[in-house]
VEXVOZA-495415 format. One record per residue (C-alpha): residue in one letter; x, y, z. Coordinates in steps of 0.001 Angstrom, whole numbers. Example, Ala and Ser with C-alpha at 12.3 -4.5 7.8 and 13.67 -1.06 7.14 Angstrom:
BEGIN
+------+---------+---------+---------+
: resn :      px :      py :      pz :
+------+---------+---------+---------+
:    A :   12300 :   -4500 :    7800 :
:    S :   13670 :   -1060 :    7140 :
+------+---------+---------+---------+
***
This chain:
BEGIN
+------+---------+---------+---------+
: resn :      px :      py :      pz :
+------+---------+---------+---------+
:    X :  -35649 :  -14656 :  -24928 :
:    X :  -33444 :  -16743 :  -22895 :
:    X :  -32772 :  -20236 :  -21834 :
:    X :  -36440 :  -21115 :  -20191 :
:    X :  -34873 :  -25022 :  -18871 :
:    X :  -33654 :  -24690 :  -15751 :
:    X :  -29902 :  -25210 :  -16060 :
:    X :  -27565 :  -27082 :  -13208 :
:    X :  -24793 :  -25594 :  -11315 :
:    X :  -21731 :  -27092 :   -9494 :
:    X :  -20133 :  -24981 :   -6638 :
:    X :  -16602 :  -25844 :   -6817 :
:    X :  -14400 :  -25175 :   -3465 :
:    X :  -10820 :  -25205 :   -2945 :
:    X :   -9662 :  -26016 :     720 :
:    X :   -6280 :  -26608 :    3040 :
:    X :   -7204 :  -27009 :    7159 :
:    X :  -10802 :  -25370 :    6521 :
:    X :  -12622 :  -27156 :    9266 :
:    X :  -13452 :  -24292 :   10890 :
:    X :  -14995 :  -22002 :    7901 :
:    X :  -15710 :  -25131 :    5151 :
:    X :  -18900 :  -26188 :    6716 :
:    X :  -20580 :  -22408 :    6375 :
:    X :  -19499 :  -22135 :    2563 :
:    X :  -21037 :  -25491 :    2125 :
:    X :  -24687 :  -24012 :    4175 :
:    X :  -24682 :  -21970 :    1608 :
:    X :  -23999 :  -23809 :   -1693 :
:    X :  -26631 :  -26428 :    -773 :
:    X :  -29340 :  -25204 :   -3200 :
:    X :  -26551 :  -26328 :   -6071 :
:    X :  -26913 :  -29351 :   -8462 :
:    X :  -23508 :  -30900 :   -7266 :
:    X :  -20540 :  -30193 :   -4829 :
:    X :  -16750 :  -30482 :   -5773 :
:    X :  -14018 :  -30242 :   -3101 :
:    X :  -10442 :  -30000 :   -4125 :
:    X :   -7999 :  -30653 :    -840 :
:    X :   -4688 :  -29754 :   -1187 :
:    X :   -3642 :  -31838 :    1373 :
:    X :   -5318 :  -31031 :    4653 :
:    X :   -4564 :  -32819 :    8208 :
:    X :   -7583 :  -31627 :    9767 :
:    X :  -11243 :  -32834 :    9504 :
:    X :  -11861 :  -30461 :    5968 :
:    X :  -11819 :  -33919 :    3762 :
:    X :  -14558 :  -35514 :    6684 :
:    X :  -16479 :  -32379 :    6286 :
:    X :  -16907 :  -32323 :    2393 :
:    X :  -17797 :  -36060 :    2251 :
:    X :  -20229 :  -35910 :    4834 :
:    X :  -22008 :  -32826 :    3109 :
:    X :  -22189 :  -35375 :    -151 :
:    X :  -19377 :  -33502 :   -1742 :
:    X :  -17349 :  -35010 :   -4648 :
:    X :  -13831 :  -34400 :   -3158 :
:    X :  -10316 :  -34323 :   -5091 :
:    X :   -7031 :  -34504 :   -3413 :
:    X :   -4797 :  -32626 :   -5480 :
:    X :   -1451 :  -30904 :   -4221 :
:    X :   -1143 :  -27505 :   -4403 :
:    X :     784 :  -25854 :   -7176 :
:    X :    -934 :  -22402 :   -7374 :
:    X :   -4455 :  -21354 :   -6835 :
:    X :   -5394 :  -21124 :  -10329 :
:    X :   -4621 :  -25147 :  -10725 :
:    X :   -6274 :  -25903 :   -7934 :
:    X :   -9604 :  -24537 :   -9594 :
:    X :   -9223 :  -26049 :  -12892 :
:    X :   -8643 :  -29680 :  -11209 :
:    X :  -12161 :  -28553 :   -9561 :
:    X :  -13659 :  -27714 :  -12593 :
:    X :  -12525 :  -30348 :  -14539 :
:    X :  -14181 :  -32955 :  -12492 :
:    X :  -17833 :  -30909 :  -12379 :
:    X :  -20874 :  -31785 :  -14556 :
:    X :  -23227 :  -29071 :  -14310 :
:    X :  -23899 :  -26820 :  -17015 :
:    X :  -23016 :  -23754 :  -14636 :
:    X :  -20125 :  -23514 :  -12370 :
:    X :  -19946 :  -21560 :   -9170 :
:    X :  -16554 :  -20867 :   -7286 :
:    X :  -16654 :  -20116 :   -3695 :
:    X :  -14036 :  -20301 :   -1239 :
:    X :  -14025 :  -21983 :    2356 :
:    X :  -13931 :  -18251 :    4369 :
:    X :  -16818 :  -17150 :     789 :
:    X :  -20743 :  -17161 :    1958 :
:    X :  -23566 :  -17009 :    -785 :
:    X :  -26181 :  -14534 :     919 :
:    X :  -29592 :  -15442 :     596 :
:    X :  -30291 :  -12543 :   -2005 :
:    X :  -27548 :  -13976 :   -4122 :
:    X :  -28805 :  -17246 :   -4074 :
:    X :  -32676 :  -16454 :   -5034 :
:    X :  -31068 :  -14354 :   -7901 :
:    X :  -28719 :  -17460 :   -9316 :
:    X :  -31539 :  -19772 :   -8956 :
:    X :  -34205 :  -17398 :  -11266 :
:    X :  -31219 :  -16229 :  -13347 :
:    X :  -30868 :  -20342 :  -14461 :
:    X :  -34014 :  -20662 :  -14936 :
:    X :  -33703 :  -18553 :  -17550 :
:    X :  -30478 :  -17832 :  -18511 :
:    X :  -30096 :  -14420 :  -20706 :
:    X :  -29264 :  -15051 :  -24205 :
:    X :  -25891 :  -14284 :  -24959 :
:    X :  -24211 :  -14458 :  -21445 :
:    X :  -22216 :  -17150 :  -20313 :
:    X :  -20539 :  -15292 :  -17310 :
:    X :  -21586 :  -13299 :  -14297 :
:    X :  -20338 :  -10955 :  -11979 :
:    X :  -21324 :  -11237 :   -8400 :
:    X :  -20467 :   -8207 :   -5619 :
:    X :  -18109 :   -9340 :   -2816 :
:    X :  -18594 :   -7722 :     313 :
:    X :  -15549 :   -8077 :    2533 :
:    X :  -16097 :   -8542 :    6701 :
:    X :  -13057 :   -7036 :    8155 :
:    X :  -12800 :   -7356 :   11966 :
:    X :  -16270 :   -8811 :   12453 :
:    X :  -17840 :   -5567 :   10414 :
:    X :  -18534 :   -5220 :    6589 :
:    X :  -16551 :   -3049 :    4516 :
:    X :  -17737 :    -921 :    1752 :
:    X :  -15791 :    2046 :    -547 :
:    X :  -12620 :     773 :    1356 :
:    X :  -12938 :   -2950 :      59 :
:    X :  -13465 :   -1084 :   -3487 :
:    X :  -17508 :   -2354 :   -3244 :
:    X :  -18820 :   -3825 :   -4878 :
:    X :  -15650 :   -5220 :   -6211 :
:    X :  -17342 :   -8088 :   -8725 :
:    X :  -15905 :  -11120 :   -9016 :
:    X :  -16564 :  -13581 :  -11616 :
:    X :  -17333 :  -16792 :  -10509 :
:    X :  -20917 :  -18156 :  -11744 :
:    X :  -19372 :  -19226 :  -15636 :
:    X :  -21014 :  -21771 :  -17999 :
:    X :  -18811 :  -25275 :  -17742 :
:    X :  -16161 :  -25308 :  -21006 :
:    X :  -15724 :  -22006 :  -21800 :
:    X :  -13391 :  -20450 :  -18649 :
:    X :  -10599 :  -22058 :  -16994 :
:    X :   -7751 :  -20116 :  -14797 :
:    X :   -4238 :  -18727 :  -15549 :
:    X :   -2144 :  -21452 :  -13781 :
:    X :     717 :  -19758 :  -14520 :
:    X :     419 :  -17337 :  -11720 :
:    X :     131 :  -17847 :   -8146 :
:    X :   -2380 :  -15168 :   -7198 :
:    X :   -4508 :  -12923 :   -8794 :
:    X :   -5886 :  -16001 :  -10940 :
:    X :   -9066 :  -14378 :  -11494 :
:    X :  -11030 :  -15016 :  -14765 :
:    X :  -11687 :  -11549 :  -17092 :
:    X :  -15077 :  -11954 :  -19175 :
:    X :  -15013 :  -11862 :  -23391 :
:    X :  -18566 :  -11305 :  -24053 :
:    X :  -21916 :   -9550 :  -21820 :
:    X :  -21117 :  -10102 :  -18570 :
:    X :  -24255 :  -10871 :  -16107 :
:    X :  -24198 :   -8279 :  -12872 :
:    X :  -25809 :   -9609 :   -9544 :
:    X :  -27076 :   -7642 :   -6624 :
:    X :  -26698 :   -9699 :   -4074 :
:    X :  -23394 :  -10056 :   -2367 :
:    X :  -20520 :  -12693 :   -1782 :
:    X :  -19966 :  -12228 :    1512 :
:    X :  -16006 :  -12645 :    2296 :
:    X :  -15166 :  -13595 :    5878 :
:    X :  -11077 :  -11533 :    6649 :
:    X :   -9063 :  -11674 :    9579 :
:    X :  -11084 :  -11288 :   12792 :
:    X :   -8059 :  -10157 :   14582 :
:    X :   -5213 :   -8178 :   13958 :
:    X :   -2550 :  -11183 :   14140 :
:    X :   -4525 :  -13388 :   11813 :
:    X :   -4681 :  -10162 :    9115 :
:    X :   -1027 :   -9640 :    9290 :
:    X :    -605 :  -13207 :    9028 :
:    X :   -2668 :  -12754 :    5518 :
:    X :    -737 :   -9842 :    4421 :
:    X :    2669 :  -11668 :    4731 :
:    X :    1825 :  -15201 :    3247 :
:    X :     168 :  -12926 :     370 :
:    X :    2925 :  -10671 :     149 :
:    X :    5616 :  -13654 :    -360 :
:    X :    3517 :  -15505 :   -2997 :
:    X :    3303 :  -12415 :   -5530 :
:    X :    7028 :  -11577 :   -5081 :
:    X :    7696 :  -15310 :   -5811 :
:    X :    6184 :  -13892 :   -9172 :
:    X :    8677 :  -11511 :   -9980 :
:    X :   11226 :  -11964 :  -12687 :
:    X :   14819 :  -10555 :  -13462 :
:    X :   16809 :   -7908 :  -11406 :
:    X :   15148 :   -5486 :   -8787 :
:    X :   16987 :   -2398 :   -9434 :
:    X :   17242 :     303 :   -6338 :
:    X :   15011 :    2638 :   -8117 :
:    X :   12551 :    -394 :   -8803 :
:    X :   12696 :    -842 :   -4828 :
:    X :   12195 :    2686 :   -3575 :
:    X :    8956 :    3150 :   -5802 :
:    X :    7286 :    -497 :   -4942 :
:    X :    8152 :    -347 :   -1318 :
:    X :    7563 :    3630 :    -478 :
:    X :    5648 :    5903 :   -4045 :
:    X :    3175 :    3009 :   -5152 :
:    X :    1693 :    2138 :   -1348 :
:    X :    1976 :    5729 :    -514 :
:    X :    -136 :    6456 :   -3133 :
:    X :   -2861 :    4059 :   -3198 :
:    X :   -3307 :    4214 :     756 :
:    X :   -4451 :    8486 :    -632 :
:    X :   -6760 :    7072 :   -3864 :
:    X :   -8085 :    4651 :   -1842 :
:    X :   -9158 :    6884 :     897 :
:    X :  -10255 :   10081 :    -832 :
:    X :  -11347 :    8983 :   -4591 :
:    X :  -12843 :    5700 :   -3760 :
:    X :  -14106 :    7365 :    -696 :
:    X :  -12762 :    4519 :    1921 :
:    X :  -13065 :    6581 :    4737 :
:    X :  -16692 :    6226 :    4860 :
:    X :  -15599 :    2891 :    6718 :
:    X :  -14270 :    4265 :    9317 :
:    X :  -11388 :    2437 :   11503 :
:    X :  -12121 :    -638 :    9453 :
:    X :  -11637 :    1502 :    6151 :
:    X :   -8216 :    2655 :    7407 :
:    X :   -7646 :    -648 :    8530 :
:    X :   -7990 :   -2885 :    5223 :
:    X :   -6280 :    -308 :    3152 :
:    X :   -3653 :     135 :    5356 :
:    X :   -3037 :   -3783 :    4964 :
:    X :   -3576 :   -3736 :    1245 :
:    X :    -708 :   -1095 :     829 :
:    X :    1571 :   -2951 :    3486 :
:    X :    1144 :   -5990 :     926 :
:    X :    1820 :   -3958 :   -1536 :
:    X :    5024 :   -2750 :    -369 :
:    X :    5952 :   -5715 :    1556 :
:    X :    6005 :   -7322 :   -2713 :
:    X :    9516 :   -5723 :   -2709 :
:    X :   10268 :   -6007 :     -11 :
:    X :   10464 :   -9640 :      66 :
:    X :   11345 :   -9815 :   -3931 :
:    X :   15029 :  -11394 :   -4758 :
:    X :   17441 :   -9098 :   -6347 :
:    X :   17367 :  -10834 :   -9714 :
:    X :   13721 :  -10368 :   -9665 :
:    X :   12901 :   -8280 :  -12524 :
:    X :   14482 :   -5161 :  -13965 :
:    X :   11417 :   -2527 :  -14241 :
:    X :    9251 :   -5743 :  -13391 :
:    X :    6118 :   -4939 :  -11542 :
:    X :    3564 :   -7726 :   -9656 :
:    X :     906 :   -9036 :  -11920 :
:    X :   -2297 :   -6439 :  -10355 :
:    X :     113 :   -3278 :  -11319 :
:    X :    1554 :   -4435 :  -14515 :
:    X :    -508 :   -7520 :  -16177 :
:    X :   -2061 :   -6421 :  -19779 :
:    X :   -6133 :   -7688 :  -19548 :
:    X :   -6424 :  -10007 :  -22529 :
:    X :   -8991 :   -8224 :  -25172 :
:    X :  -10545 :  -10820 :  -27254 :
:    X :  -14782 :  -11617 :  -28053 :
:    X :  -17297 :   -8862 :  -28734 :
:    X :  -16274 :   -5013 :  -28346 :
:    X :  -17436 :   -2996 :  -24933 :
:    X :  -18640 :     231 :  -25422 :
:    X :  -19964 :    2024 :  -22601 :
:    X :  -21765 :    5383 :  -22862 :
:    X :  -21169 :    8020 :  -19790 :
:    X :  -25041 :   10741 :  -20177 :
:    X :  -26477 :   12830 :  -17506 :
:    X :  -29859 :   13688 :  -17884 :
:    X :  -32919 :   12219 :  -18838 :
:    X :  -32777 :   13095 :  -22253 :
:    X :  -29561 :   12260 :  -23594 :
:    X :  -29878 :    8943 :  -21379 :
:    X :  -32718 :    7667 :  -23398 :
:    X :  -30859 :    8647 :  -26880 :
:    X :  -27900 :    6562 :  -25563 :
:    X :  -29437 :    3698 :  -24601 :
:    X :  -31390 :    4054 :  -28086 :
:    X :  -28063 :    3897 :  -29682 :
:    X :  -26138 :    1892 :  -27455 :
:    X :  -29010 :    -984 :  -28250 :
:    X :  -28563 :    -429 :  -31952 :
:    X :  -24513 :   -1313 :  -31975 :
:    X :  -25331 :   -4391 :  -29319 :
:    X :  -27684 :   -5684 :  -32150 :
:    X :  -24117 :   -4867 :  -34394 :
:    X :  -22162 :   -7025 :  -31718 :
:    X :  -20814 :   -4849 :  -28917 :
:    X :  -21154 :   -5765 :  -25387 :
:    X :  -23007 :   -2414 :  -23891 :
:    X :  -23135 :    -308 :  -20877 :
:    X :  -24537 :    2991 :  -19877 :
:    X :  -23561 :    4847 :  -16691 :
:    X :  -25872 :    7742 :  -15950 :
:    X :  -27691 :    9630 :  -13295 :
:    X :  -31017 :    9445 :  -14990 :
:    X :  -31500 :    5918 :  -16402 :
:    X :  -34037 :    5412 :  -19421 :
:    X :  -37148 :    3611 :  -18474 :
:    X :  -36651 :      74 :  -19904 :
:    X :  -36522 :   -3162 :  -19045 :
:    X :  -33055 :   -5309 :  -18623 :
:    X :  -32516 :   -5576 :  -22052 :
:    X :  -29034 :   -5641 :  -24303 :
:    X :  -28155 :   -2448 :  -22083 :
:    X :  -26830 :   -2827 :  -18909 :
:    X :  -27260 :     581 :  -16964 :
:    X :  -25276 :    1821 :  -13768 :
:    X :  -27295 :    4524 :  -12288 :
:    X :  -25542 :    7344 :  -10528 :
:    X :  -27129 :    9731 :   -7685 :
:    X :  -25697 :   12328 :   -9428 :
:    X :  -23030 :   12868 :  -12296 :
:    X :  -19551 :   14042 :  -10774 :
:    X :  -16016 :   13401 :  -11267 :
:    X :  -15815 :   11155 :   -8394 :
:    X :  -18947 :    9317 :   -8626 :
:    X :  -17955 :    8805 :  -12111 :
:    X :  -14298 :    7017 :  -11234 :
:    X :  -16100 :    4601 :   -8613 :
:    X :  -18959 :    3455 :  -11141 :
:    X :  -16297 :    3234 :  -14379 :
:    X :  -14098 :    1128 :  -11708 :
:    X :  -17020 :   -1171 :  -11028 :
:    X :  -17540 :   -1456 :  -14882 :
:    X :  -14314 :   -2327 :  -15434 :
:    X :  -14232 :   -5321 :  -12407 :
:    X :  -16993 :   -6939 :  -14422 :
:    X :  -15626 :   -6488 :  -17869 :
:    X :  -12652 :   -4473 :  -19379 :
:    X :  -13861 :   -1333 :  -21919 :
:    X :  -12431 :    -923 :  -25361 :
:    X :  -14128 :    2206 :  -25637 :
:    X :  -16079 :    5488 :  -24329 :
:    X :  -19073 :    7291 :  -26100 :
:    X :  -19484 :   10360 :  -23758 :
:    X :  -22861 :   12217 :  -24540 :
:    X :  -21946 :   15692 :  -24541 :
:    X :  -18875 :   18572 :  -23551 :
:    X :  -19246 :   17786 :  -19992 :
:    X :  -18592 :   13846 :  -20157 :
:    X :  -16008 :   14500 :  -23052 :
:    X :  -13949 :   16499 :  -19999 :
:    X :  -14393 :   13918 :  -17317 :
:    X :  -13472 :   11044 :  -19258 :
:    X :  -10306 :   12707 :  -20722 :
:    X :   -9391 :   12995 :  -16899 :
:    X :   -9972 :    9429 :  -15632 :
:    X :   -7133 :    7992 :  -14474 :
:    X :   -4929 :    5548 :  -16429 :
:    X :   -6480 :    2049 :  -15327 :
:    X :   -9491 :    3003 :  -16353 :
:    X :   -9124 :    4238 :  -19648 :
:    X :  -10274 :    2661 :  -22699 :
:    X :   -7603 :    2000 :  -25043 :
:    X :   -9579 :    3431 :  -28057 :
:    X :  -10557 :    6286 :  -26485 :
:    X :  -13939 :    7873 :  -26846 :
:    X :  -16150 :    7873 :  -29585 :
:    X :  -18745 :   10553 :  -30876 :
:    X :  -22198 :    9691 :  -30808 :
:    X :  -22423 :   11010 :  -33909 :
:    X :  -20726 :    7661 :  -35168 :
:    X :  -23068 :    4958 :  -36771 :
:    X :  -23354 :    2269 :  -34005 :
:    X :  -22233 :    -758 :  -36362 :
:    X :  -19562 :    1621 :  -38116 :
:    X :  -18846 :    2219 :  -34380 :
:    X :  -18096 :   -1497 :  -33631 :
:    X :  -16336 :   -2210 :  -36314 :
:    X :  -13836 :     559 :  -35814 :
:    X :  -12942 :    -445 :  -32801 :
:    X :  -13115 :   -4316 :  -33274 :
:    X :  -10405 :   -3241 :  -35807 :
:    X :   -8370 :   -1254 :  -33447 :
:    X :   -8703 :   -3324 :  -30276 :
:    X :   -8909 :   -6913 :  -31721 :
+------+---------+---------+---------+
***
C-alpha cells in the first residue's frame, strides 16, 4: 500500500532569454504546489514572466547546468520535485498521471521516469529520438541532487525502483535548420570543454570519423530511426555531427584515450540490485514474474521484458511488453530499461534468451551477467549485491 496523503510537488525551471518558450512550460506546471525559477542572468522579459506567473525566482550565474538545478532545488519545499525546462511541456496525460501517482505514492519509489518525446522541425520524433528516452525528473526533495562537476549530461541515474510514466515530456528542438545547427555547436563546445589531457591523432580520427560513423548506422537500422522519416535522418544526423564536432573542437592537451562523459562515464551502482528477466511466452512469463516477485520481497529492484505479460496488477514487477520477442525488439526495450535504471543483472528464461542476451551490445550489458532461474531469488540477490556493490 502506498502513500494515500496527497503529497506536494515543486516544478523547478532553469532559464537564460526564455521569453519566448518560458510562459508554455509554466501553462503546463500550473497544477504544481509551488514554482521555482532560477535565471542565470537574462536581459529579456524571462525574470517578468516567472514573477508574474507567482514563481519563486533565483538569480544565480551560470556555472554549469547541473548547479543551476541544485540552486533550484535547494530553494523548493514540496515533498516532490519536478524539473522541466523552458523549451519542456508536461502533456496533459502526464500531468493526470503525476497528480494520481501523489496521491498515492508507491511504496518504495522515490524516483520516476517520464518519456520525452522530442519535436524536431515542427513534427515529433520517435525510434530516431531513441523514444521513449526516460528522463528522470519527478524525485522526492533530499534524496537527488546533480553532478555539478560536469557541464552537460547532468542527468540524475536512479538507486532504487524507479516509477515509469506513460505520458510524455514533450521537448520543443530547433524549428529551423539554423537554430539546430546553432544547438549542435554551442553543445558540441561545452562537452569538449570537458575533456582532459592530450588528444592523440588516433584519439581524433576515431571521435571525429569511426564513433559518428557508427552511431548515425545503429541509430538508423537497430533503433529503427528511419521510421521517422526526413526528421529521423535529420536529428541523428545532428546528434553524430555533435558527436564528432566533440573533437573536433577539443584542445590538444585534452585527454590521452579520454572520451566525452555519454561514451566513457562509469553509471554509479549503489542501493538495491536490478534484476531484469527477458521470457517469451505465456508460460514462462508467469513463472518469472512469480520469481522475479519473490527476490523483490529479498530486495532487488525488478523488471520483466516479455511478449506475453502475466496477468497481474502493477505490483513489485514492472513489465515491458513486447509485440513479439526478436533480437531487435529486444535491444530497443533493454535500452529503454536501462534509461530508467541501470541493470546489474539478466535472468533469461530459457536457450533462446540465453543467445540473445549474450549478443546485446556492450552498453547494455549487465555487468554480472545472467543468472539461471534455477538460482534461489534471495541467494540470487545476494550474489550479485556482493559482486556489483
Amino acid at each position: 500500500m502506498g502513500d494515500r496523503r496527497r503529497q506536494s510537488v515543486s516544478a523547478c525551471i532553469i532559464a537564460r532569454d526564455e521569453q519566448e518558450r518560458l510562459p508554455g512550460a509554466l501553462e503546463s506546471v500550473g497544477f504544481c504546489d509551488e514554482l521555482v525559477v532560477v535565471d542565470s542572468g537574462s536581459t529579456d522579459r524571462t525574470a517578468e514572466i516567472a514573477r508574474a506567473a507567482g514563481a519563486k525566482l533565483i538569480v544565480h550565474p551560470f556555472r554549469s547546468f547541473g548547479s543551476q538545478r541544485n540552486v533550484a532545488i535547494d530553494h523548493a519545499t514540496s515533498d516532490w520535485i519536478l524539473e522541466v525546462d523552458a523549451d519542456e511541456r508536461i502533456s496533459p496525460e502526464l500531468r493526470t498521471e503525476i497528480q494520481a501517482f501523489l496521491a498515492d505514492v508507491p511504496d518504495g519509489v522515490d524516483i520516476c521516469g517520464v518519456p520525452c518525446r522530442d519535436l524536431l522541425f515542427g513534427g515529433p520524433l520517435g525510434p530516431s529520438a531513441k523514444y521513449p528516452k526516460y528522463r528522470l525528473r519527478l524525485f522526492r526533495r533530499g534524496r537527488y541532487h546533480h553532478d555539478e562537476t560536469v557541464k552537460v549530461h547532468e542527468g540524475l541515474w536512479a538507486f532504487g525502483r524507479t516509477w515509469a510514466f506513460e505520458g510524455d515530456l514533450q521537448h520543443l528542438l530547433a524549428s529551423t535548420p539554423r537554430e539546430a545547427i546553432g544547438d549542435v555547436l554551442a553543445y558540441a563546445r561545452l562537452e569538449a570543454e570537458q575533456l582532459r589531457g592530450a588528444v592523440s591523432p588516433t584519439d581524433r580520427v576515431r571521435g571525429v570519423l569511426l564513433r559518428p560513423f557508427a552511431k548515425f548506422w545503429y541509430r538508423l537500422l537497430v533503433d529503427g530511426g528511419w521510421r521517422d522519416g526526413w526528421r529521423g535522418l535529420a536529428k541523428i544526423s545532428l546528434d553524430c555531427s555533435s558527436d564528432a564536432l566533440v573533437w573536433v573542437f577539443a584542445g590538444g592537451d585534452a585527454g590521452a584515450g579520454a572520451a566525452p562523459p555519454h561514451y566513457a562515464k562509469p553509471r554509479e551502482r549503489r542501493g538495491s540490485v536490478r534484476l531484469l528477466a527477458i521470457a517469451s511466452g505465456f508460460h514462462s512469463s508467469v513463472h518469472a514474474s512469480r520469481w522475479l516477485a519473490d527476490a523483490a520481497a529479498a530486495g532487488a529492484d525488478v523488471a520483466l521484458v516479455t511478449d506475453h505479460p502475466p496477468d497481474a496488477g502493477r505490483g513489485p514487477v514492472h513489465v515491458r511488453e513486447l509485440e513479439r520477442m526478436t533480437p531487435l525488439r529486444l535491444i530497443r526495450a533493454l535500452d529503454a530499461e536501462v534509461q530508467l535504471r541501470g541493470v546489474d543483472a539478466f535472468v533469461p528464461w530459457g536457450p533462446r534468451e540465453r543467445t540473445m542476451a549474450r549478443l546485446l551490445p556492450p552498453e547494455l550489458r549487465a555487468p554480472y551477467g545472467q543468472l539461471d532461474p534455477a538460482t534461489d531469488p534471495a541467494e540470487a540477490e545476494r550474489l550479485v549485491r556482493a559482486a556489483t556493490r
